[in-house]
N, C-alpha and C positions, 0 to 999 in steps of 0.2 A: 772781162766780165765785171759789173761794176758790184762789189756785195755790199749787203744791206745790216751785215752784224760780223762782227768782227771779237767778239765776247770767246775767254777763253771759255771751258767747259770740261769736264772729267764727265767719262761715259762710267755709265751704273748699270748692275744687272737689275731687270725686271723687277724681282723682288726687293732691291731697294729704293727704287723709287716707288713705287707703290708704298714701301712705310713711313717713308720720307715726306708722301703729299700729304699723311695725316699732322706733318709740323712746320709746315713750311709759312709762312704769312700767305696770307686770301690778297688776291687784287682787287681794289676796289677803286672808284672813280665819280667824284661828285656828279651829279646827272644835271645838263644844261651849264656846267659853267667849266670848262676845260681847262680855265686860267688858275682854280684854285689849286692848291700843294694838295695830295693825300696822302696821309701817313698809315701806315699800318704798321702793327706790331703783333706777335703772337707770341707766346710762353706754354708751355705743358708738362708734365710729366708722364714718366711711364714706368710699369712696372713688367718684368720678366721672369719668365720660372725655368727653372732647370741648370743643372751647371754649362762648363764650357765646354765639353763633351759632349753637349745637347747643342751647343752653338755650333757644331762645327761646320755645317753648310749653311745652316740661316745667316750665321755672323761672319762669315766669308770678307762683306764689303760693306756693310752697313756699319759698323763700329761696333754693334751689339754682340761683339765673341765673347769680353770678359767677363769673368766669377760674378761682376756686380749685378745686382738684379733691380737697381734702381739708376734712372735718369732723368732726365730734364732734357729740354727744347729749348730752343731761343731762333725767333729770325724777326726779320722786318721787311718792310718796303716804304720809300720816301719816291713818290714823282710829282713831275710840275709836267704842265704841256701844254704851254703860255705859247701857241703858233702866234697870236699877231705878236707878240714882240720879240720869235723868231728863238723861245727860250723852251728846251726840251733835256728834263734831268728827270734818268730813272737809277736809286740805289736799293738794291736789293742783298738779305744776308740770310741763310737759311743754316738751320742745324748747328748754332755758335758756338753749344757747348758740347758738343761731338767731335768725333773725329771723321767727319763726310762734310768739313762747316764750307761753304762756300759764302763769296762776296763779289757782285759786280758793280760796276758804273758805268752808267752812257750819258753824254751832257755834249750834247748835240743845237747847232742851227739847222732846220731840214732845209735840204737843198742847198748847203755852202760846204757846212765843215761836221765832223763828229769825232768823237775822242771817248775812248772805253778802255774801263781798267777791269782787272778779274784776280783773283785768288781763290783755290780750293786746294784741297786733302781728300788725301783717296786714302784706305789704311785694308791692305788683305791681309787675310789671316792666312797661313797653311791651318788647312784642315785635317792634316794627320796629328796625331797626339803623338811625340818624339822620347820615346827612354834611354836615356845616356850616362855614360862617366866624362863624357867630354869635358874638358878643362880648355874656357878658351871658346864656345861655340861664338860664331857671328864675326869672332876675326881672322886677319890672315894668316896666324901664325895657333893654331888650336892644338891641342896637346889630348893624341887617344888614350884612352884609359880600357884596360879590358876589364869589365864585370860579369856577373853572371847576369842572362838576360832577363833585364828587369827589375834590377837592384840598383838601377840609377835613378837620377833625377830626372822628371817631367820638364822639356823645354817648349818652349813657345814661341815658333819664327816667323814674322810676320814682316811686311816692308812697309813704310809712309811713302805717298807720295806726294810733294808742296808744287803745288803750279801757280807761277804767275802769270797774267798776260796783259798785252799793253796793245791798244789797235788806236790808228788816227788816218783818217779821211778828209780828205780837201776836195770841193768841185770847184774847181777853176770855169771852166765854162758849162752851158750844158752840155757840150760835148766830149769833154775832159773831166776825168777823174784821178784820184793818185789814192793808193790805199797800202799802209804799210801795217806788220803785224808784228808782233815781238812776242815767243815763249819762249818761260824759261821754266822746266821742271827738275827738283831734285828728288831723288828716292836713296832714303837710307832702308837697312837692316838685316834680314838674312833670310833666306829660301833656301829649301832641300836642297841638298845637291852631294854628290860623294866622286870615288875613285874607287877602282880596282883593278884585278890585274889577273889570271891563269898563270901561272906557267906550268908546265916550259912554254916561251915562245920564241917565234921569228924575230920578235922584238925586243926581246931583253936574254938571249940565248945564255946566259950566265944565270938566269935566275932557274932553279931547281924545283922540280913540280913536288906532290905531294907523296910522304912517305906518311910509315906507322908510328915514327918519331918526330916527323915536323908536319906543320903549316906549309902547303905549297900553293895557295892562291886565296886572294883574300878581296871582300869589299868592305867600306869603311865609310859611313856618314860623315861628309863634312859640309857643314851648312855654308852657303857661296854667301863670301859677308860682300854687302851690298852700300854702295857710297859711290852714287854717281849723277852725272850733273848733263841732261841734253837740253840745249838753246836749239831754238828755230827764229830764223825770219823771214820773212817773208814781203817783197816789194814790187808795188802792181802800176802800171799806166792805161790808164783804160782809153781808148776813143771809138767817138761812136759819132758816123754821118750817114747822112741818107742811104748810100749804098754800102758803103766801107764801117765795119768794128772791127777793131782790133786791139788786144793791149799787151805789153812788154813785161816782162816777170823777171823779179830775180829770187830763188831760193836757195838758204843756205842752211844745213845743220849741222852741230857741232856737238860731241857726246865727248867728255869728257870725264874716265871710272879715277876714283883714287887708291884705288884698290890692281893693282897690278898681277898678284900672284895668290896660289892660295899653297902655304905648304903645310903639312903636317908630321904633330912630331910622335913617330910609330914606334910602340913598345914592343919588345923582342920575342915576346908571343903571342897568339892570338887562337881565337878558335876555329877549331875545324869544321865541315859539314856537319859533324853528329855530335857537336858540341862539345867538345874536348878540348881545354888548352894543351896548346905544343911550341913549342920552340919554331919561328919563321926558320924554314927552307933559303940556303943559299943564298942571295941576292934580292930577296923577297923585299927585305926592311928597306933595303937602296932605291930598287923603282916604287915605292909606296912613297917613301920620302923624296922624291921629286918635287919640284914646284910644278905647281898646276894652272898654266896661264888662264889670265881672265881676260875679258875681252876689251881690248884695248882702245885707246883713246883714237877718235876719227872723225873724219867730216868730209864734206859733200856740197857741193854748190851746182847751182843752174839757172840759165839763162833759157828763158823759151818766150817764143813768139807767137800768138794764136790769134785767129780773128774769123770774117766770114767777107765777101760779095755778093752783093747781088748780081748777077748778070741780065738778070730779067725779073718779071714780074711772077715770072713761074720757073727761076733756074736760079740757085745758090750754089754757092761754092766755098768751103771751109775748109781752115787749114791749121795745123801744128807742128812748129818746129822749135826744137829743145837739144840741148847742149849742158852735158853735166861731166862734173869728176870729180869722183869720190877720193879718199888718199884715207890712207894706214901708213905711217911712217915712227912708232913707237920704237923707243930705242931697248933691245934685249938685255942688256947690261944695263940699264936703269932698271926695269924691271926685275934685276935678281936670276935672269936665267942668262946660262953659258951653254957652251959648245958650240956658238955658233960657225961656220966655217969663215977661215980668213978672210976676213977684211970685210966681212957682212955684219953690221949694226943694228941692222932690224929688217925685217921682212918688205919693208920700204913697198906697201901695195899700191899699186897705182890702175885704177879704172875708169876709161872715157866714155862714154856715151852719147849715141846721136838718136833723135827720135822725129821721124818726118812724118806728119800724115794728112793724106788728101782727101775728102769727103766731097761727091756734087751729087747732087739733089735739083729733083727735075719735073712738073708736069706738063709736059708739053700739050695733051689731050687732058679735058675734066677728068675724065675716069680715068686715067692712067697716073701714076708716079714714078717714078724710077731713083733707084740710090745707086751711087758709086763710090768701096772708099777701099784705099790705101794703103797701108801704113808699114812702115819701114824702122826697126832698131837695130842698133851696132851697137855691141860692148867693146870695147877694145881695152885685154885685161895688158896692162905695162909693165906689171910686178917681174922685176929680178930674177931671173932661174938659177936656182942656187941649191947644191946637197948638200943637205943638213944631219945627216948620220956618217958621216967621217969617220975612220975608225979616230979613235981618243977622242973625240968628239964628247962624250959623258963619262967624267973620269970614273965615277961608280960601278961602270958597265962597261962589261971586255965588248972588243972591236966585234961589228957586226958581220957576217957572212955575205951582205949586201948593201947596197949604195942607192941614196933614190934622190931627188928631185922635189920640188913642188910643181904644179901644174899650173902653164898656162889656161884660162877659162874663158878668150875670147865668144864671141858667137854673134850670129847674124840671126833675125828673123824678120818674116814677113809676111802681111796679110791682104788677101783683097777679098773684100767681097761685091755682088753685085745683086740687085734685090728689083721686085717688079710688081706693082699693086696696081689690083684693077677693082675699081668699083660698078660690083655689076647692078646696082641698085642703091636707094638708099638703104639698105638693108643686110646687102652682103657685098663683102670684100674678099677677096685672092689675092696672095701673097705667094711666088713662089722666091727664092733666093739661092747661091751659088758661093759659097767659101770654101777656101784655098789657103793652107799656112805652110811655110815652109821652111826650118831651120836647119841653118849649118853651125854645128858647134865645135867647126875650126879643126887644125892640126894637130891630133896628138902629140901632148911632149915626150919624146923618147926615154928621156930621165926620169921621169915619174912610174908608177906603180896603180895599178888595179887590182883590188882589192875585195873579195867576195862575191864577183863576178866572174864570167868565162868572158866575157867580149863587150866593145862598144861597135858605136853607129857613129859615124858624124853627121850624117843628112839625114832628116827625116821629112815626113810629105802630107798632109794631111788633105782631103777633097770630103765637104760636107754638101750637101741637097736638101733642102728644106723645102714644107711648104704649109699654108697657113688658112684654114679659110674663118673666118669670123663674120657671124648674123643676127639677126636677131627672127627669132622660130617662130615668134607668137609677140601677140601685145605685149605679157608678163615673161617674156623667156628668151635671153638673150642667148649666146657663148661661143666659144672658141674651139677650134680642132688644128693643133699642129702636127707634126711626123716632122723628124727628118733621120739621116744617113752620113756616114761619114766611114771612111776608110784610109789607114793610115800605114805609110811603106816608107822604104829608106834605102838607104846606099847599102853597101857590099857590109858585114860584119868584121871587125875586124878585134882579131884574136891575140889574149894578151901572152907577149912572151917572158912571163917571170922579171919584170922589170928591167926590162933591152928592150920597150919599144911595142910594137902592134904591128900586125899583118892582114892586109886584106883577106879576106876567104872569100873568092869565088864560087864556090859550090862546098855548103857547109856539111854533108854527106858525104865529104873526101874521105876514107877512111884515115889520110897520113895526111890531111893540110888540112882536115875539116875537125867539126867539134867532136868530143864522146857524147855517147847519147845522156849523160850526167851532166850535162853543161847545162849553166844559170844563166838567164839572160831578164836584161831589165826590163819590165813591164813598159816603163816609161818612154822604151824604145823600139819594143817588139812589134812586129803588123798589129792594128788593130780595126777591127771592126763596130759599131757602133749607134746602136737602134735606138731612138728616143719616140716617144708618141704623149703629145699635152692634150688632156682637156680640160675647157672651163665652163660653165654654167651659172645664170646670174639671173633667179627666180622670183618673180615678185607674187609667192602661191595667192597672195591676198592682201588686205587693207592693211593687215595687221603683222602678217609672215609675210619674212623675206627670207632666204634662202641662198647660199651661194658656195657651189661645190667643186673641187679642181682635181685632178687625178693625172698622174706619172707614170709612165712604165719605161722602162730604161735596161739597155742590156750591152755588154763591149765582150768581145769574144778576140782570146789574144793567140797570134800562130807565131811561134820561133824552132829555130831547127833542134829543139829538144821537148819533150815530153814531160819536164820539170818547170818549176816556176807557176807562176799566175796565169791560171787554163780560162777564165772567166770569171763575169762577174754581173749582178743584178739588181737591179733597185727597182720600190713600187713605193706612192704615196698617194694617200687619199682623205684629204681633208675638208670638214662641212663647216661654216658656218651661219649663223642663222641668227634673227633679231624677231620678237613677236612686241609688240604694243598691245600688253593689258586695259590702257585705259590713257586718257589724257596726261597724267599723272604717274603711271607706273609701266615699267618694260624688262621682258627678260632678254639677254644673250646668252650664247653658245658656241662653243665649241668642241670639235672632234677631229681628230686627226691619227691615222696610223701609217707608219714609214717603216721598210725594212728593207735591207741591204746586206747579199751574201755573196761570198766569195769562192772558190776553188783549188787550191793551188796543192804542188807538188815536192816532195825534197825525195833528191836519191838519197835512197837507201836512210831515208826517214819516214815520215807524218804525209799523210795525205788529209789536208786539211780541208774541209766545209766549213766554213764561219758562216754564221748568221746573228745581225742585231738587229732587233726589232724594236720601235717605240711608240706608246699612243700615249695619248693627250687628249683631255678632255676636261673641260669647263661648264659652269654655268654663272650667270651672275641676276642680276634684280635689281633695280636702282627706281627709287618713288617719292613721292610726296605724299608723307602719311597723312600732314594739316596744312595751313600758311605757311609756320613757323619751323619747321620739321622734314628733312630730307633724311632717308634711310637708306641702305643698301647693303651688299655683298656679294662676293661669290665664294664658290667650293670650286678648288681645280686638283688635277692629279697626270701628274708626267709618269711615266714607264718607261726602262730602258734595259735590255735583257741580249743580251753578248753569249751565244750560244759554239762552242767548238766541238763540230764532230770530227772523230781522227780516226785512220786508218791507218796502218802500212804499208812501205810499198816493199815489194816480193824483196829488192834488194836488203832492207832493214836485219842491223844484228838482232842477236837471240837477247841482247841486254835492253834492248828498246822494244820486243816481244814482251818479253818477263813485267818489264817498266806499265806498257800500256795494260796488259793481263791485273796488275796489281791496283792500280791506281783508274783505272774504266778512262784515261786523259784527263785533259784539262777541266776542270770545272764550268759550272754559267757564271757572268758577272752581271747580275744585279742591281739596280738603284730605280728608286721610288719616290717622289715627294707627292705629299698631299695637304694642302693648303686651303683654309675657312680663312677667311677675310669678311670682318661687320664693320661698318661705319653710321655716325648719327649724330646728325647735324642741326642743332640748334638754337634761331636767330633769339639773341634775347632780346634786341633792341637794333632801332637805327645803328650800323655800323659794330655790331659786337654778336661774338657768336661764341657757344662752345660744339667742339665735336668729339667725341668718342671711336676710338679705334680699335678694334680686336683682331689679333691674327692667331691663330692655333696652325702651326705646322709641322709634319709628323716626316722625317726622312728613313729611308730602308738603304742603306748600302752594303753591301757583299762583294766585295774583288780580292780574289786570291792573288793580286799584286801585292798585297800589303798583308794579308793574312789571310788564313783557312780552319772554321772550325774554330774560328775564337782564338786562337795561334796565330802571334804578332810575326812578321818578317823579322829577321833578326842579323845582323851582322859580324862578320868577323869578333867584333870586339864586344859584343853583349847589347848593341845600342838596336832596339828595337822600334819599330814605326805601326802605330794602330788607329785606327779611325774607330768609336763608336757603331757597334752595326744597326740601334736602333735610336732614333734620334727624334727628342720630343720636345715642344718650347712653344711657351703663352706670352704674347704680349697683348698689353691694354694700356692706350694715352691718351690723356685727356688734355685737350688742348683750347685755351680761350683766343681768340682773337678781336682786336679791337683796336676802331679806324679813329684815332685824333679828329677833333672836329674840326 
């Protein structure tokens, strides 16, 4: 495939581009003479109300988090687009004196060669506001402090991210192309992140649970410090003849962290649940002071082959075949961690990958078309099988009562489907279609361990039915009506035995080979069933109103030989939008949309859970020409999203999870809100110069008893607390000139 833009890019939320296009340079282009250069340039400032506590969703990714409530803009544009002498240069720089600044270049012959450079910064803020003793936050080696919660200092963890990109294109003939690409991004700084531990466990069976006199399980903020470096490249041979395209690929990426481990250094008491310091429990301080691996350095290459034939005038035929291998081979002793078992250096990961796929496409009759496609992947995992809990394995921690493994994660899948379109008119079409997916996910390794589960599957079978009819109803009134079906089964269940391995079950009702009625089983593997029905609608009520409405209804209902787990599950959406033209000159938009998705599921001798989220969404906007000189506009939007958990018991439930839910009515709702006024006004003063005017007023609601309850921050082990703001409020206004060199 031969591309046409090769330009790096950083993706932004919604709401930052939208504040972003009120400071970016306007394009503008001499009329009737294409050979001349035009420059643009634009400058602005802007001012902001509220603190950084009022930033913490608006200033997420736009740069706008900090205390400062004053800014400035900078970008430009320089192009030339000289086609007869074969000379085409566009530089563009937006947002210079921010932190969101981007820069590109393309300086291009069309039709021979092109050559594009890019640079941007991306900068997130965490939105939670962090109170700590931490000594040390952001690097690998941080030092806990216990205070009382709330008596520490406010931190601020944010990451940059610097991207460069390098792209160059050559067309050797028209039938040949070469396109190569080159990125390279760094991201320093630090994001939440912590450890913790219960005991007693299976895992650290030396470490001592909680008494009247100690700490016996603790969590602990430690922010993941962040310094790391991923390259891509990417190299393409395109050709293209009368029947035959096809082009040759190579990709390669390469992540390289400087950061290897995270440890920290734990003080000899900490608090308890009900806020008491105590003396750590046993062993407690040893597995807290472990290193905490981070994710290690790797890379990944592939070669793939794709193209198309024609076979006829009405029969193609398309194809994909790809050949990749990832590798992890970091050494554990550079790294700072021990125990590894003799003569094992690093987890040495090794994964192949093959990816085939066939597509043909076909109208043998006008009214008819027919699809057929393919596709085939293998992973093939190579990594080492090796036990890593040896007794003296961690000299800190007495020898374990057990011995495990890591897991082999081969797996095969594959898809066909087959599809059949009839045009019964110019006006209506039939679509019925037939898929089929089927994966094996290989051998159990024996030496490995299952874990919060009763059983796996290795084969599982999917069979979907579709069908599709699209018309148009009326002059003004088009849409679409799909359904389909799918059902999903598998091999025999096979039953874990305490890490020795797994056993087929035959008949999971066995009283003595089969499961207890308490047994958990993975949704992702259990039978399932699976109802979809789409409609769409695409209304033109009149000259002025358009209209165009889509609706979902969706349902997967899951059977496993237990009465626990994930029972079902349901989703519905219905969303409208709509455009009317007031006048030559002025027009409104709209939208509306609400989505909700609820769940079911079970735990022995726990929660009988009902989840329900729900979200609507709705907009308006206006956009006019108040005079010649004069373009105005806005909208008002507002997002909802509301996380509702109904709980029950189930008969088996203790009298302390009675008492628990009797006290507490369960879980709480989780809440969040944004509501968002956007003005703009645009102002020509003259040939090539403009100012415009931006206003954003955005009002945020958030309430999640993840982080707090009741205005009551989460709080850890050592006093370090984590709070968000629950009402959040912030005015921005920029004024920005632009203006075009003659």
């Amino acid at each position: 495939m031969i591309k046409t833009d090769s330009s790096f890019r950083f993706q932004r939320s919604l709401l930052a581009l939208a504040l972003t296009a009120a400071f970016v340079p306007m394009q503008a282009h001499a009329e009737g003479d294409d050979a001349a250069p035009v420059t643009t340039i634009s400058f602005g400032l802007g001012l902001q109300s509220g603190s950084s506590a009022d930033h913490a969703q608006f200033g997420q990714y736009n740069g706008l988090r900090a205390d400062r409530n004053f800014f400035g803009t900078l970008g430009f544009s320089h192009s030339l687009r000289d086609l007869d002498n074969s000379n085409w240069l566009q530089i563009e720089g937006s947002n210079l004196l921010g932190e969101t600044r981007e820069l590109s270049l393309v300086k291009k012959d069309p039709g021979n060669w092109k050559l594009s450079a890019s640079y941007g910064e991306l900068v997130r803020y965490e939105p939670n506001t962090v109170n700590s003793g931490l000594i040390g936050a952001g690097s690998t080696t941080p030092q806990v402090v216990a205070l009382a919660a709330g008596s520490g200092s406010d931190m601020e963890l944010k990451t940059k991210r610097s991207g460069l990109g390098l792209g160059f294109s050559k067309v050797f003939t028209p039938a040949l192309q070469f396109d190569l690409d080159l990125k390279s991004e760094k991201k320093d700084g630090a994001r939440l992140f912590g450890i913790g531990i219960n005991c007693p466990t299976v895992i650290a069976p030396g470490c001592l649970g909680t008494t009247l006199s100690n700490t016996g399980w603790a969590s602990l903020m430690l922010p993941e410090p962040v310094s790391a470096n991923h390259s891509q490249i990417e190299a393409r041979l395109a050709y293209g003849a009368d029947r035959l395209r096809f082009n040759l690929g190579y990709y390669g990426s390469f992540y390289r962290n400087n950061n290897a481990t995270l440890t920290g250094s734990i003080p000899g008491s900490l608090y308890n649940p009900v806020g008491t310091l105590l003396p750590l429990s046993t062993g407690l301080r040893s597995v807290l002071g472990q290193p905490v691996a981070l994710a290690p350095d790797n890379q990944a290459h592939q070669l793939d082959l794709s193209g198309s034939f024609d076979f006829s005038n009405t029969t193609r035929g398309t194809f994909k075949f790809a050949r990749s291998a990832a590798s992890q081979n970091a050494s554990f002793a550079d790294a700072g961690l021990s125990g590894a078992p003799a003569g094992v250096t690093g987890l040495d990961a090794q994964v192949r990958s093959t990816l085939s796929k066939l597509t043909l496409t076909s109208r043998p009759v006008r009214a008819l078309s027919l699809l057929a496609d393919l596709r085939y992947e293998k992973k093939d995992d190579q990594t080492p099988i090796a036990t890593y809990n040896l007794e003296g394995a961690v000299p800190a921690l007495p020898a374990l009562p057990f011995t495990y493994s890591n897991r082999e994660l081969s797996s095969e899948k594959s898809n066909a489907k087959l599809q059949a379109s009839w045009q019964f008119n110019s006006e209506y079409r039939a679509t019925l279609g037939a898929d089929r997916e089927n994966i094996d996910r290989g051998v159990f390794t024996a030496t490995s361990a299952i874990s919060g589960i009763s059983a796996l599957r290795q084969k599982t079978s999917e069979r979907t039915v579709r069908a599709e009819l699209r018309g148009r109803l009326a002059e003004t009134l088009s849409g679409t009506v799909s359904v389909s079906r799918s059902n999903r089964d598998g091999s025999n269940w096979l039953k874990d035995n305490s890490g020795l391995g797994v056993t087929e079950v035959t008949n999971p009702s066995d009283p003595v080979t089969g499961f207890l009625p308490t047994a958990v089983f993975m949704p992702t593997l259990a039978d399932r069933q699976r109802n979809k029905v789409k409609l769409f609608a695409d209304w033109q009520a009149s000259e002025s109103l358009t209209l165009q409405v889509s609706a979902e209804n969706g349902s997967d209902r899951y059977t496993a030989p237990s009465s626990y787990g994930l029972r079902d599950t349901g989703m519905h959406q219905l969303s409208v939008d709509w455009g009317y033209t007031l006048s030559d000159n002025w027009g409104l938009t709209g939208t509306l949309s609400r989505s909700a998705q609820a769940l079911n599921q079970a735990r022995a001798a726990g929660y009988l859970m009902a989840f329900d989220n729900t979200n609507l969404g709705a907009s308006i906007g206006v956009n006019g020409k108040a005079s010649g000189k004069l373009d105005v506009g806005g909208s008002l939007s507002y997002v909802g999203d509301k996380s509702v958990y109904g709980q029950t018991l189930d008969a088996l439930a203790g009298s302390d999870s009675v008492a628990l839910l009797a006290a507490t009515g369960g879980l709480p709702d989780i809440v969040y809100s944004q509501t968002a006024l956007k003005l703009f006004g645009k102002y020509a003063l003259e040939k090539g110069s403009s100012v415009r005017v931006d206003f954003v007023h955005q009002r945020n609601n958030v309430n999640d008893w993840t982080w707090s309850y009741n205005g009551v921050p989460y709080s850890y082990s050592d006093g370090t607390t984590v709070l968000q703001k629950a009402n959040q409020s912030v005015n921005v206004i920029g004024v920005t000139y632009v203006y075009q060199l003659p």
